[in-house]
N, C-alpha and C positions, 0 to 999 in steps of 0.2 A: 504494500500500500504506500502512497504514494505520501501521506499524512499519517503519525503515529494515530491510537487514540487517545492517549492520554495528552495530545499538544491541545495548545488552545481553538477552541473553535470560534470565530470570529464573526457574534450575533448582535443584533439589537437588543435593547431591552425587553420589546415584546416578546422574542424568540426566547429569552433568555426565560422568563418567568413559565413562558408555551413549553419549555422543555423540564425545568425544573418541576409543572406537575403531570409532565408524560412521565418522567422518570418515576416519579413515586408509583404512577397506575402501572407503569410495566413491571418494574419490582414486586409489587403485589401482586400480579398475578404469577410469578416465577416463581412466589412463593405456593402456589396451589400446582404446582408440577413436582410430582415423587420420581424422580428416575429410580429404579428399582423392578426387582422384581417379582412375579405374582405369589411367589412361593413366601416371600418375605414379606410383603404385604399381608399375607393370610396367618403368620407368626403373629403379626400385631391386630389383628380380629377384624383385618380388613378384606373380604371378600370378593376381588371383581369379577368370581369365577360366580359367586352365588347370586349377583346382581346387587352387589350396595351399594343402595340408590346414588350416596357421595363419593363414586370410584368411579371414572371413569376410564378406559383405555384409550390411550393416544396413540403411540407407538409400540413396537419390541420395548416393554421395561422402562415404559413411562406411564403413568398416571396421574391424571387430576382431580384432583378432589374439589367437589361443590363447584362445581363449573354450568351444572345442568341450565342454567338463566343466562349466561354470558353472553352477546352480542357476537354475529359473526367475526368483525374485526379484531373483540378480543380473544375468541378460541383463535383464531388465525394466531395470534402474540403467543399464546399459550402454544402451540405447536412448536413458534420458533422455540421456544424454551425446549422441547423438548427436543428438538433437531439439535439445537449447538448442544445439551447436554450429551447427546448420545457421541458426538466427535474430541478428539483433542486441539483440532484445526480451529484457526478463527476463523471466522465467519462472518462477513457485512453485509446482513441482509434487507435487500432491494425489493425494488418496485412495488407490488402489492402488498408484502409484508413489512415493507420500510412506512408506506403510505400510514397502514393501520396502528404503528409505533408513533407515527405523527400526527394519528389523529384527521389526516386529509378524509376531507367529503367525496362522496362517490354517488352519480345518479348511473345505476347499473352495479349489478352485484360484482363484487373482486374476486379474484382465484382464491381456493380454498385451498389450494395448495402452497406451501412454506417457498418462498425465493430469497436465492444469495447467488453473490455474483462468482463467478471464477474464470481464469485465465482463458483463451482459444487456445481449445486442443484437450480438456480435462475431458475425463471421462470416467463412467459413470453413473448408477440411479440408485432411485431412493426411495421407495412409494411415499404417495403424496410432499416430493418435493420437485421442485423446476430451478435447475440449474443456470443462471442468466451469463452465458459466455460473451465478456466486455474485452477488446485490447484498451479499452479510455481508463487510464488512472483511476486505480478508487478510491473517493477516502472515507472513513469511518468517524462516526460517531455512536460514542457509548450513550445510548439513553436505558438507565435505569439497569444496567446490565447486559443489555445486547447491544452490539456495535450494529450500525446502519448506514446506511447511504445520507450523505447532510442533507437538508432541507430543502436546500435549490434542487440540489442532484435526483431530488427522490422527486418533487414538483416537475422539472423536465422529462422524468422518465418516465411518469404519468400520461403528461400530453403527448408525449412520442409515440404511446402503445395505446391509449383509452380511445374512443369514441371523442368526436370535437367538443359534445358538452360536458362531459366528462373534464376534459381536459382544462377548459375554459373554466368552469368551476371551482374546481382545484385552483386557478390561477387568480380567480376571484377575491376565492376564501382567503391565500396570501397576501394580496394588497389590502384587503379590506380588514385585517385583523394588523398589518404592518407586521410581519411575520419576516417579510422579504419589499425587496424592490423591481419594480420591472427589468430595469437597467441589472439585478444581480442576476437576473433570473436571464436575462437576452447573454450575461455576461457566460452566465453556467451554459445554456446552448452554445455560443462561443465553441466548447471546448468539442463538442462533436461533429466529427469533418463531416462535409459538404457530401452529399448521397446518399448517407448512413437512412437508412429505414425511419420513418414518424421524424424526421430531423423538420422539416416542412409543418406538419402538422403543430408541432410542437411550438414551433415558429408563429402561426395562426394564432391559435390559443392564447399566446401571451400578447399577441398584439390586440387583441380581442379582448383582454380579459379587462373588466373595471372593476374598483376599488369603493368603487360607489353600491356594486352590487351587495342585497342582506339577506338572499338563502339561494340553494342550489335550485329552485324552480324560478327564481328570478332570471340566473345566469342560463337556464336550458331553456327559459322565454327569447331570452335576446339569441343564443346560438340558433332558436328554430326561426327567427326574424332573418336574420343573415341569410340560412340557407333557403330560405323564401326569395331575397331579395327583395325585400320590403324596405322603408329608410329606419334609419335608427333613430330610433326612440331617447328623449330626454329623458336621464334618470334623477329619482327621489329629485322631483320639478314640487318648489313647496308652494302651498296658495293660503291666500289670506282672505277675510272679509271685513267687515266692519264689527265683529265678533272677536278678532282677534284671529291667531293661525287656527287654519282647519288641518293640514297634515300636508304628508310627502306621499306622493303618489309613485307606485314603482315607475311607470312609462308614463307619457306626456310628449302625442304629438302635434305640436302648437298649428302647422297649417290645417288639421282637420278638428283641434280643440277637441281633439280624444285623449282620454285617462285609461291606461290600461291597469290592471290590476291583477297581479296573481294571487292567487285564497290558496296558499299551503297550509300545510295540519296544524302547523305549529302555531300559525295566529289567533287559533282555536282551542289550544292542548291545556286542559287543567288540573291540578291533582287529582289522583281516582276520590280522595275524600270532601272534594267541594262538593256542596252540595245542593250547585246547577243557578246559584245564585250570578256567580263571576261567567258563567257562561253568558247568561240572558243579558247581563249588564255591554258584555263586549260586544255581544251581536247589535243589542241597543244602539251606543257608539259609534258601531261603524255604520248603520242606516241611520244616524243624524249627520254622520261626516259625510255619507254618500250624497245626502239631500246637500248639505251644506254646499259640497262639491257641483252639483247640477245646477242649481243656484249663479254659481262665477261666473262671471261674463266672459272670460276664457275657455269655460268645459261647453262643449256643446254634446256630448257622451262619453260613457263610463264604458268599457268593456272588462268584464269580469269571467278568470281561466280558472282551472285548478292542472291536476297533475295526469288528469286522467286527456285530456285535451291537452296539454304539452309535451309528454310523451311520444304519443305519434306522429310519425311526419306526415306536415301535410292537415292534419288537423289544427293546429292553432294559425294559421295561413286563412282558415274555412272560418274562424272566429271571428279573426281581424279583418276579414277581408268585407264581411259584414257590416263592418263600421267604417266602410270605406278606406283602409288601408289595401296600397295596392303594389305591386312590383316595382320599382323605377330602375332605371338601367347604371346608377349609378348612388346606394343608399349612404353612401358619406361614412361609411364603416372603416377604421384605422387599420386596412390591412397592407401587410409587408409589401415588399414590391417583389414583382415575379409573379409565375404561376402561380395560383393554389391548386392543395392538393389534393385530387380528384377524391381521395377517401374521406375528405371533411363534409361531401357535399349526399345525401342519400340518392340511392339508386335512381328510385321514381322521378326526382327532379333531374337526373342527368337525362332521363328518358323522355321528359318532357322537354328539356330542354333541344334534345336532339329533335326532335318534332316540329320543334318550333322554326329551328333551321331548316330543314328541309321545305316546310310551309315556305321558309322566306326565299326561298333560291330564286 
């Protein structure tokens, strides 16, 4: 490796505190991994052969105990625990499993499979792990007890391999939390030569990504705008009235004086023990904001998505398109110079698109 682990790794503040409480969650869970094996396990009245309940099998001679509730991300953590335990080798482990140590947002499920990087030419398998053969310098970082890929490195490696909104996401979530900088983040691409596979992609993403974005259906709003070719949308555009602020609207497009809005779960999600009071009050709130908003002599409509319409291509196009949002040939979007990369764009529009050409010959 090209960086010890133990040299300094050179973060902001926010990074700084972001790792200091990865580090505790990943430690705690390395503590619910027994390397061992079933026979000793059954010495101490633990049975995984009889089904107890808090035993679970992860690998040959690893087990976790009280894991049954864990999030996919975290069993993923809990595997790599058990992967470096079973080696004497260090291990920096990448991409989907680096992601889930830092905590990165993902629209689309991640491998459930353990990944760490090694040289071109090793060989080798594992069940359930993926071996990521890099010649690009790796460096590591220790969080919490497992060495990773840094921050930039694991964010680039993402949009290099994920899906565009995926990627853009992810690239979101680090400007908007000051985790990173674009410029670190164009600087870490930098570092992989020119053809290399999702190097383009990755590229995209980060010129696409804003800072201004406040959840992963916001960012897969605007990556499904893009690949519509739609124009882009003002974000969190705040409005006032003689009332005083009414709020920040996710989208705001001022020539058609539309409000878009995306309704994720979360602006919804209340203790299981409320008791339905904070629910009725928030719903309340936001049909007095919505009135308030219709009201402005800037809105002239509200369109409102959720996840089940953002999702699919093609359908939030069919939303917007209803409120008079329409194609333009050129939507003002900060994209790199150069081609884009044929995989940022879904199939059906490259097929419409090619229709469309031949229509115009």
């Amino acid at each position: 490796m090209s960086v010890a682990p133990n040299e300094p790794y050179p973060v902001s503040k926010a990074l700084e505190s972001h790792m200091r409480a990865r580090a505790e969650h990943v430690a705690g869970l390395g503590a619910l991994v027994r390397s061992t094996s079933a026979r000793r396990l059954t010495a101490f009245g633990l049975s995984p052969v009889d089904g107890t309940p808090s035993i679970t099998k992860l690998r040959r001679n690893a087990y976790g105990t009280a894991i049954g509730d864990l999030s996919a991300e975290d069993l993923l953590i809990i595997m790599a625990w058990a992967v470096r335990d079973a080696t004497d080798h260090e291990l920096v482990f990448s991409n989907d499993t680096s992601c889930a140590v830092w905590q990165l947002p993902s629209i689309g499920a991640r491998s459930r499979r353990v990944e760490y990087v090694v040289r071109p030419g090793t060989r080798g398998r594992t069940p359930n792990v993926r071996r990521r053969r890099t010649s690009l310098p790796t460096e590591a970082v220790d969080i919490g007890g497992l060495l990773v890929t840094p921050y930039e490195r694991t964010v680039v490696d993402d949009a290099r391999h994920a899906l565009l909104e995926s990627g853009v996401s992810v690239c979101d979530d680090a400007l908007h939390r000051s985790l990173t900088s674009r410029e670190a983040l164009l600087g870490e691409l930098a570092k992989v030569p020119r053809g290399r596979r999702g190097r383009r992609m990755a590229q995209l993403a980060i010129h696409l990504a804003d800072e201004r974005a406040e959840s992963p259906l916001e960012s897969l709003s605007r990556t499904r705008m893009f690949q519509c070719g739609l124009p882009m949308p003002e974000l969190q555009k705040k409005f006032f009235d003689g009332a005083g602020f009414i709020g920040r609207t996710d989208f705001y497009w001022p020539a058609l004086g539309l409000v878009g809005e995306s309704d994720g779960d979360l602006k919804y999600t209340f203790p299981e023990d409320d008791s339905g009071e904070s629910a009725v009050d928030a719903l309340l709130q936001e049909k007095k904001r919505e009135q308030r908003l219709r009201r402005h002599h800037e809105v002239e409509d509200i369109a409102r998505w959720d996840w089940s319409e953002g999702l699919p291509h093609g359908a939030l196009h069919g939303v917007l398109g209803a409120h008079g949002v329409r194609p333009v040939l050129d939507g003002g979007w900060p994209v790199p110079d150069g081609p884009l990369p044929p995989r940022a764009f879904p199939a059906e529009r490259l097929r419409q698109t090619s229709r469309g050409s031949e229509n115009h010959r």
